[in-house]
C-alpha positions in Angstrom: 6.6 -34.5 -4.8 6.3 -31.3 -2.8 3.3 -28.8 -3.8 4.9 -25.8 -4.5 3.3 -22.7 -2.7 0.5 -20.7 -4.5 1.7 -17.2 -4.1 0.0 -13.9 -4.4 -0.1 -11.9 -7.3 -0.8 -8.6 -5.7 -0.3 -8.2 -1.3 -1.6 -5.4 0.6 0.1 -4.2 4.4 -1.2 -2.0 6.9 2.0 -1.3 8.6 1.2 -0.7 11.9 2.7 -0.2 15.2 5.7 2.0 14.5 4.9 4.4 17.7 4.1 1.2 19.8 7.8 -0.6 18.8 9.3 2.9 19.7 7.3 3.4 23.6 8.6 -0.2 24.2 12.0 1.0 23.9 11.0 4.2 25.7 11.9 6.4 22.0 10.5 8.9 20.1 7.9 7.9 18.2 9.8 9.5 15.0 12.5 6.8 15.8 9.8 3.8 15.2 8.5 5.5 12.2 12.6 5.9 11.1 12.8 2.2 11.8 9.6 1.3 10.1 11.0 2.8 6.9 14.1 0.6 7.7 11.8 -2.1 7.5 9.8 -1.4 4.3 13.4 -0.7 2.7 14.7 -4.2 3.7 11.5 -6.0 2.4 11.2 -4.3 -1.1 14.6 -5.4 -1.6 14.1 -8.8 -0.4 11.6 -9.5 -2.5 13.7 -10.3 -5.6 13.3 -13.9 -4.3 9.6 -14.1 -5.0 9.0 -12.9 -8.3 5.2 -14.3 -8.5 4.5 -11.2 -6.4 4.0 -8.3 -8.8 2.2 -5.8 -6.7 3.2 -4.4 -3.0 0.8 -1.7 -1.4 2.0 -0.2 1.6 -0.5 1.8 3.9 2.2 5.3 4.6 0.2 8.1 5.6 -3.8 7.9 5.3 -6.5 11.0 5.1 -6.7 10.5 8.9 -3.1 10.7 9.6 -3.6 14.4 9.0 -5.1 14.7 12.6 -1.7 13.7 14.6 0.2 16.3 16.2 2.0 19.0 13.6 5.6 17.8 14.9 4.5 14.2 13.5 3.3 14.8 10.4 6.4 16.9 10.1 8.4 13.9 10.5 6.4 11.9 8.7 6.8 14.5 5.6 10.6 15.1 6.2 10.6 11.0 6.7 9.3 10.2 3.1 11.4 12.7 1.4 14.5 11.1 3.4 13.2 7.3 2.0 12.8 8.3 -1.6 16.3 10.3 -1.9 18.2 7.2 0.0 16.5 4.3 -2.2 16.0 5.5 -5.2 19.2 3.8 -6.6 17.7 0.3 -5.0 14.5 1.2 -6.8 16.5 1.0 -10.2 19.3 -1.7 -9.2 16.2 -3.7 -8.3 14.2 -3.3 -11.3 11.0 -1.8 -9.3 8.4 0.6 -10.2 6.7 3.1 -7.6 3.2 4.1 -8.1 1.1 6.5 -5.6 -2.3 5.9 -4.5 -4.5 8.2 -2.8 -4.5 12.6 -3.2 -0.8 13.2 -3.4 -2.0 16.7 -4.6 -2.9 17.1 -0.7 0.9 16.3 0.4 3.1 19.4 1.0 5.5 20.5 -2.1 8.9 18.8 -1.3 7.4 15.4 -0.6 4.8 15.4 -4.0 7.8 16.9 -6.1 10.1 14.2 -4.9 7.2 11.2 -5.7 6.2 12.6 -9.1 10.4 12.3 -9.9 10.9 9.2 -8.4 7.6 7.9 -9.9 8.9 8.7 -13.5 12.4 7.9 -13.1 10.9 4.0 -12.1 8.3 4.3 -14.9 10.1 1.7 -16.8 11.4 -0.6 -14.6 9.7 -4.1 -15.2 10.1 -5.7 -11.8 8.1 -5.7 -8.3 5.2 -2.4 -8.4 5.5 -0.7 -5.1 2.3 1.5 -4.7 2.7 3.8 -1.9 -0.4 4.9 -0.3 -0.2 8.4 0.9 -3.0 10.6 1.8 -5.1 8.0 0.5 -8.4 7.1 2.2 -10.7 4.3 1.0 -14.0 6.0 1.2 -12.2 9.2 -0.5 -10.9 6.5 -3.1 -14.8 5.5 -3.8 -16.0 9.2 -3.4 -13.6 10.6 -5.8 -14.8 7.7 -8.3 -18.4 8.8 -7.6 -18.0 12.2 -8.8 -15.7 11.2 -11.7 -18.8 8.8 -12.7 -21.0 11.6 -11.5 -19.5 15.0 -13.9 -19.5 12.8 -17.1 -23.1 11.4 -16.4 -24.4 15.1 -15.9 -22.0 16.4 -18.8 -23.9 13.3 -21.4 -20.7 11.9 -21.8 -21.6 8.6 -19.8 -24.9 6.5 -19.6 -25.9 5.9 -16.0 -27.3 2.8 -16.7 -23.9 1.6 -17.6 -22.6 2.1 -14.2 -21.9 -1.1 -13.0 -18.9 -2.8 -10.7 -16.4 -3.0 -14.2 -17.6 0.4 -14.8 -16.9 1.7 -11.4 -13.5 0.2 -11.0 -12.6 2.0 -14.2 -12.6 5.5 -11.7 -10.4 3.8 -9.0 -7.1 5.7 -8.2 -5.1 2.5 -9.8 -7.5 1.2 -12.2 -4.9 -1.0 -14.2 -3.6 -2.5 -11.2 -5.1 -5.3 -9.7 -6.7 -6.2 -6.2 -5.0 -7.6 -3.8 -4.9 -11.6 -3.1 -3.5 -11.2 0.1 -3.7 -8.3 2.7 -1.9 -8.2 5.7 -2.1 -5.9 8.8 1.2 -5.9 11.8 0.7 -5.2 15.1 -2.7 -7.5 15.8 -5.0 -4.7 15.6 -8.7 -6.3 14.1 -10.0 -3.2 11.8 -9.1 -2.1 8.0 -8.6 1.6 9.2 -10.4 2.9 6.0 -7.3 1.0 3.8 -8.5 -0.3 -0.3 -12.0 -0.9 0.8 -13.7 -1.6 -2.7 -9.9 -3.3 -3.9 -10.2 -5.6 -0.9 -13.6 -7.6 -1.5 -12.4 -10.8 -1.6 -8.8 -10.8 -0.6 -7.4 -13.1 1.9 -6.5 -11.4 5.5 -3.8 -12.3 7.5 -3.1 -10.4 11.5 0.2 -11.0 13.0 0.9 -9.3 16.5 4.7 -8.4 15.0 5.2 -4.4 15.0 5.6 -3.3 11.7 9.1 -2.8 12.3 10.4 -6.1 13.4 8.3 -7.5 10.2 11.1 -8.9 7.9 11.0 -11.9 5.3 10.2 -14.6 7.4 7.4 -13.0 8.9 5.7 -12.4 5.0 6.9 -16.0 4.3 3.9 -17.3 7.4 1.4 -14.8 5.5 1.9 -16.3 2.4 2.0 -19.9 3.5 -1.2 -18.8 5.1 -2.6 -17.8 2.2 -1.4 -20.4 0.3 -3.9 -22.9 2.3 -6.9 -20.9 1.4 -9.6 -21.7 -0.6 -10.6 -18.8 -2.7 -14.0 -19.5 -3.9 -14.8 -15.8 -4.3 -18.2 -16.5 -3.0 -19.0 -19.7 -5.1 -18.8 -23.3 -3.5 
C-alpha cells in the first residue's frame, strides 16, 4: 500500500522575487508584484484540494518594505486594495478566512479600511485561514509582546515569574493560530528577512530558486513532499 503523504497543518511563504521575474522580462517592477498577486490568487484557490492544510501565511509587505522608493510602496498599497476588492467573492465561494498579522494600524487608510471589511466579512468562513502579513516584522512581533508582558507586570496585573514560552506566546499577534510545520521561501535567497521568528522554531524549511510568481501548485506539491520526508523530532532523538 502507498503511504499517504503527511501534510502540514499550518505553511509559511516568503514570496520573493517579484521585481527579479519582472527585470528578466525587462518590466516594471509594479508588473512582477501585479503578477505575484496573480500568483497568490491562483494558489489560495487551488488549495481546496488539500484540505489537511488549515493555515497559509504569506510574507506581503514587512516593517522594512517601508524603505523602498515612495512610487513602490504606492503600488504596493494601491496593489492590495486592488487584490482584496477582486477576490473577495473567491474568499467566500472558497470558504476561506483572512486574518492580518503584523501593525496594520501603520498601513495607510484605504488599504486597513479595506482589510478590517474583508477580514469580517470572512470571519465565519470555516475553510483554508489566509493570514496576510503586512507591516509585520518579527522582532516588532516579539517587541510588541514584551511590552504587552511588560505594562501588566508594572500595572500588578501579571506575575513576572510566570513569564514563560506558553506565557509569552499568549502576546503573539496570532496567538490562537498555530506555528508553522512547513515554511517555504521562492527565489533561493538563504535568510528569514525578519519573517515569524519566535513562530518558526522548529518548522521545516524548504528554498526553491522559482520566482514567487511562476510558484503554482506543483511547485508547493515538492515542498510538501519535502516535508513529508522529514523527521520532526523537535529537538528529541
Amino acid at each position: 500500500m502507498e503511504n499517504k503523504l503527511v501534510m502540514p497543518r499550518h505553511i509559511a511563504i516568503i514570496m520573493d522575487g517579484n521585481g527579479r521575474w519582472a527585470q528578466k522580462r525587462s518590466l516594471n517592477r509594479c508588473e512582477g508584484h501585479r503578477e505575484g498577486a496573480e500568483a497568490l490568487k491562483r494558489l489560495i484557490e487551488g488549495m481546496k484540494e488539500f484540505p489537511e492544510v488549515e493555515y497559509m501565511t504569506f510574507y506581503a509587505f514587512s516593517t522594512e518594505n517601508w524603505k523602498r522608493s515612495k512610487e513602490e510602496v504606492s503600488a504596493l498599497m494601491s496593489l492590495l486594495v486592488e487584490f482584496l476588492d477582486a477576490n473577495l467573492p473567491l474568499f467566500q465561494k472558497n470558504d476561506l478566512r483572512l486574518l492580518v498579522t503584523g501593525r496594520p494600524e501603520g498601513l495607510p487608510e484605504e488599504p486597513r479600511k479595506k482589510l478590517a471589511d474583508a477580514i469580517g466579512a470572512t470571519s465565519n468562513n470555516k475553510g483554508l485561514t489566509v493570514i496576510m502579513a503586512l507591516n509585520y516584522g518579527g522582532r516588532s512581533e516579539i517587541a510588541d509582546a514584551a511590552k504587552n508582558i511588560a505594562r501588566k507586570a508594572a500595572s500588578g496585573e501579571l506575575d513576572p515569574e510566570k513569564v514563560d514560552e506558553a506565557l509569552f506566546a499568549q502576546y503573539l499577534y496570532n496567538p490562537q493560530v498555530p506555528d508553522p510545520d512547513l515554511l517555504i521561501r521562492t527565489s533561493g535567497e538563504l535568510r528569514l528577512s525578519n519573517f515569524l521568528l519566535w513562530e518558526i522554531s522548529y518548522s521545516e524549511i524548504y528554498v526553491t530558486d522559482t520566482l514567487w510568481p511562476d510558484f503554482d501548485k506543483n511547485e508547493l506539491l515538492k515542498a510538501m513532499e519535502s516535508f513529508g520526508k522529514r523527521s520532526r523530532r523537535f529537538g528529541g532523538r
